[in-house]
N, C-alpha and C positions, 0 to 999 in steps of 0.2 A: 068312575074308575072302572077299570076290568072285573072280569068275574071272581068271584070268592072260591079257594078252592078247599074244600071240603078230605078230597084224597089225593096227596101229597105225587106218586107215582101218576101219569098218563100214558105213558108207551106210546106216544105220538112223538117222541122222541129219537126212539129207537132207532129211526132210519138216519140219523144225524141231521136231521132239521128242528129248527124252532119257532113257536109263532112268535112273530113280532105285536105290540099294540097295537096295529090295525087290522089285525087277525090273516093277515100274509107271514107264508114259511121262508125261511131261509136256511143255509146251514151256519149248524153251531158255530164254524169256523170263518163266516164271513166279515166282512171289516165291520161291521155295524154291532153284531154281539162282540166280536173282542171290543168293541171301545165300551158299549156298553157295562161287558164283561169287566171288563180293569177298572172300570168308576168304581162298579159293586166292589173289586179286591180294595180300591180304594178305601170307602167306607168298613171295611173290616177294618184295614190296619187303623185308621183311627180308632175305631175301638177296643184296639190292643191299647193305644195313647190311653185312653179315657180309662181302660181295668190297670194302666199302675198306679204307681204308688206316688205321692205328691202335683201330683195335678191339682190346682188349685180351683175352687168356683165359677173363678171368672175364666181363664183358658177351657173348663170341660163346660161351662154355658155356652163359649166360641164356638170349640169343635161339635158341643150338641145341637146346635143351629145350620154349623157344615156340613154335617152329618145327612139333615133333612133336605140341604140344596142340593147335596149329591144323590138323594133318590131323584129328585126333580130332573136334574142333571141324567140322570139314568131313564128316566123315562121319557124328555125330550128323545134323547137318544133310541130307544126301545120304540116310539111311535113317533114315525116320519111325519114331517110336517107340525109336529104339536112344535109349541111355545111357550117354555115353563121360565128359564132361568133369565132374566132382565138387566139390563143394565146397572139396573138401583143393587142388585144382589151383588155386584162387581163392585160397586162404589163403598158397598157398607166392608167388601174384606179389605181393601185399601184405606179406610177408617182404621178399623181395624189393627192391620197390618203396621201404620203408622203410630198407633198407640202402643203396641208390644215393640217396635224398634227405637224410636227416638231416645227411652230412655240407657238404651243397650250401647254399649262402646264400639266407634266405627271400626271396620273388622281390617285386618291389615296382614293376615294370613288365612287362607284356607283353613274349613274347621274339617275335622273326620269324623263321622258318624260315631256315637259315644254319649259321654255324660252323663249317665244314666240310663237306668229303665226306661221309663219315659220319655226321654231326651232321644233315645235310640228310636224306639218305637218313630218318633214323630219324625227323626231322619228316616225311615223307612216309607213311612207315609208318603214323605216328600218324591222319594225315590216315582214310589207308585203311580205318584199323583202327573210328575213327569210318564212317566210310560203313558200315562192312559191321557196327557196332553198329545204324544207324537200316533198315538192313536186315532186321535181324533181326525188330528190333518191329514192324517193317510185316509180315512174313511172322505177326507172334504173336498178333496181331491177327484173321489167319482161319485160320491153323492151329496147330495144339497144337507148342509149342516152351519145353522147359525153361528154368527160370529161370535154371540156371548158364550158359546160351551169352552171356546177357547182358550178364549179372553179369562173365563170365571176360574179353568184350568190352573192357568198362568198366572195370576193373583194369588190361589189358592197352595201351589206349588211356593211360592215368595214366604208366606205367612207362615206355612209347616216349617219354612228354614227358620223364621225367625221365634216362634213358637219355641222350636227347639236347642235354640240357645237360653231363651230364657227356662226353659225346665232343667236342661245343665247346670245355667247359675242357680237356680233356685235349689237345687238338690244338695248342693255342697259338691259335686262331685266337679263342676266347671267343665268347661270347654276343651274339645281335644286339638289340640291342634296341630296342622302338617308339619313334620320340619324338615322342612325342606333342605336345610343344611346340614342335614345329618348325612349325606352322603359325601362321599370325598370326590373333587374335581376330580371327571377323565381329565387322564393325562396322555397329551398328543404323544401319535405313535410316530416315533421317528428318530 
């Protein structure tokens, strides 16, 4: 792994570059740290999910497993060429995934971010986990970026939606949903 850092400040910074993992600068602002950068914001908002309140054992062992792919995921990312996140890591949130939905009722309105603390939280995630998927294809677009960062994205992005229904139900606080019918037909002008 990289070097251990001892004092926190470098001022190799300061001119707005950063090194990458294979000890190449770029600027802070180029496609490769934002994507990288959004996994990291990623992995925060899940640990807003994991600090509230009714998150169960088995959902915080989930996301504490997610947690660890998205550093993986970020360091893929962070040094070109490496190859951390696999296909098997894809397949086990689709497990996964399938075991927090099946028992959930098939959905037949749009939900709105809500439900609780928690339930919020992990709609937020989702939100994140989206940006820093359209991140990614913008970065794949001009540079070489494996297909599992996407793929494991776009999984990952499914599971926080469905996560987040079930900490809704589980809260008491339930599901919010659009209504869409709450507006009154326009009425044709004429």
């Amino acid at each position: 792994m990289g070097n251990r850092l001892s004092k926190i400040y470098t001022r190799t910074g300061d001119d707005g570059s950063t090194g990458l993992g294979d000890g190449s600068r770029v600027g802070k602002d180029s496609l490769r740290v934002n994507a990288y950068g959004t996994v990291d914001e990623l992995n925060s908002t899940i640990g807003m999910v994991l600090a509230a309140d009714g998150v169960d054992a088995t959902i915080s062992d989930v996301l504490g497993q997610v947690q660890h792919a998205l550093f993986d995921l970020g360091g893929e990312l962070c040094i070109p060429g490496m190859a951390l996140i696999e296909d098997a890591d894809i397949e086990r949130l689709e497990q996964v995934l399938d075991g927090f939905n099946d028992p959930l009722p098939p959905l037949k309105d749009f939900i709105l971010p809500g439900g609780g603390m928690a339930a919020a939280c992990c709609h937020l995630a989702r939100t994140v986990c989206r940006r820093a998927e359209r991140e990614v294809i913008t970065l794949a677009r001009v540079e070489t970026v494996r297909p599992q960062v996407q793929r494991y994205l776009n999984r990952l992005s499914d599971l926080l939606f469905v996560i987040s229904r079930v900490l809704a139900r589980t809260s008491g606080h339930g599901e919010v949903l659009w209504q869409h019918e709450r507006r009154r037909k326009p009425q044709s002008a004429g």
